[in-house]
C-alpha positions in Angstrom: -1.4 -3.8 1.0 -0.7 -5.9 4.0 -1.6 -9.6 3.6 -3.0 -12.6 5.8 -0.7 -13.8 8.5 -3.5 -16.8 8.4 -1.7 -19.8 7.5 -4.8 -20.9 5.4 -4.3 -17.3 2.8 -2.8 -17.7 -0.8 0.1 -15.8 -1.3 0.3 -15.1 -5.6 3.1 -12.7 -7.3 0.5 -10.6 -7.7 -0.2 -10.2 -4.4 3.7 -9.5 -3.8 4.3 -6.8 -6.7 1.0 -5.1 -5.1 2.7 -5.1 -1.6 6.0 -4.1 -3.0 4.2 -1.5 -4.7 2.6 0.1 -1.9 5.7 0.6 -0.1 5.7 3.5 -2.7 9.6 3.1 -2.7 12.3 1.8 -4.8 14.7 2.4 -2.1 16.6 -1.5 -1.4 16.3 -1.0 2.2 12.7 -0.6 2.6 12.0 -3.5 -0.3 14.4 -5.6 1.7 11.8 -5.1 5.2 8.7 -5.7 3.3 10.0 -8.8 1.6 11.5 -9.9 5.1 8.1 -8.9 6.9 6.3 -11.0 3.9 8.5 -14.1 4.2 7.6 -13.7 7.7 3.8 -13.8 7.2 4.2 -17.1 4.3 6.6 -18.9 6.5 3.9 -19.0 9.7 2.2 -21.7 7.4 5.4 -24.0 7.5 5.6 -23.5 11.1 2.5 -24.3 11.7 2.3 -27.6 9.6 6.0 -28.5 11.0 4.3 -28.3 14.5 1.5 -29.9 13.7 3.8 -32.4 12.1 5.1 -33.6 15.4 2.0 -33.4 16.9 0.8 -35.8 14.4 3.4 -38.2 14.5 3.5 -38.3 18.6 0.1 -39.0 18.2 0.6 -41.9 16.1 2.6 -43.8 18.6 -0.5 -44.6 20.4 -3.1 -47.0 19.1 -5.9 -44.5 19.8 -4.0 -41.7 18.4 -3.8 -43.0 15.0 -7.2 -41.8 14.8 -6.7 -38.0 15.3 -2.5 -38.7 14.3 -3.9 -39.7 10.3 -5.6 -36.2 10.2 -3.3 -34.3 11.9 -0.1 -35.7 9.2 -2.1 -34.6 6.3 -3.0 -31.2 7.0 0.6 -30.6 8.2 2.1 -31.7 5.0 -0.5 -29.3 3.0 0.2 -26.7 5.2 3.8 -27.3 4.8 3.0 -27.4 1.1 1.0 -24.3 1.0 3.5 -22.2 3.0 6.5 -23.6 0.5 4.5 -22.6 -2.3 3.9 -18.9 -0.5 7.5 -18.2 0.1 8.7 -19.4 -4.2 5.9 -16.7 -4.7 7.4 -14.2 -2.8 10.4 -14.3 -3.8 9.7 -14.7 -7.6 7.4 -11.1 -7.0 10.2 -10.0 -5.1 12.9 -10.8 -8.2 10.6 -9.3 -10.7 9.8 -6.2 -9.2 13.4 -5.5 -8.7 14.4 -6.6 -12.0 11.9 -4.4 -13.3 12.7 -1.6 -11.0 16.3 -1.4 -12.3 15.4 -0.7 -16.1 
């Protein structure tokens, strides 16, 4: 179960334990790749709000740039938002499916 690398996708502990589930392991090594491949995917978001941040703000020096800079500010911080949220989510799934896997 591979998930979004858009920075737009929802990433829910659901989503997680499915992914961690398809792996069709227990083995820590191979949990420990697709947790690192899915913080990968959830932390494009941040990246792309951060950048988008600085856009923003360069943007905003300018009297014309306001304009677009305004805009640009708020979809970085709910991008930033979105991809923060993303990667608690990943590693809450990621805790409770190996908490679950030790029993």
């Amino acid at each position: 179960m591979a998930l979004s690398p858009s920075p737009f996708a929802t990433v829910s502990k659901q989503s997680v334990l499915g992914a961690l589930e398809a792996t069709g392991s227990h083995d820590p090594d191979v949990l420990e790749r697709e947790r690192s491949h899915l913080l990968s995917v959830a932390r494009f978001a941040w990246m792309t709000g951060a950048a988008l941040l600085v856009a923003g703000i360069v943007l905003c020096f300018t009297t014309v740039g306001v304009l677009a800079g305004v805009p640009l500010l708020t979809t970085a911080s709910w991008l930033m938002y979105r991809g923060k949220r993303n990667v608690d989510a990943i590693k809450a799934g990621f805790a409770e499916f190996v908490g679950s896997s030790a029993l």
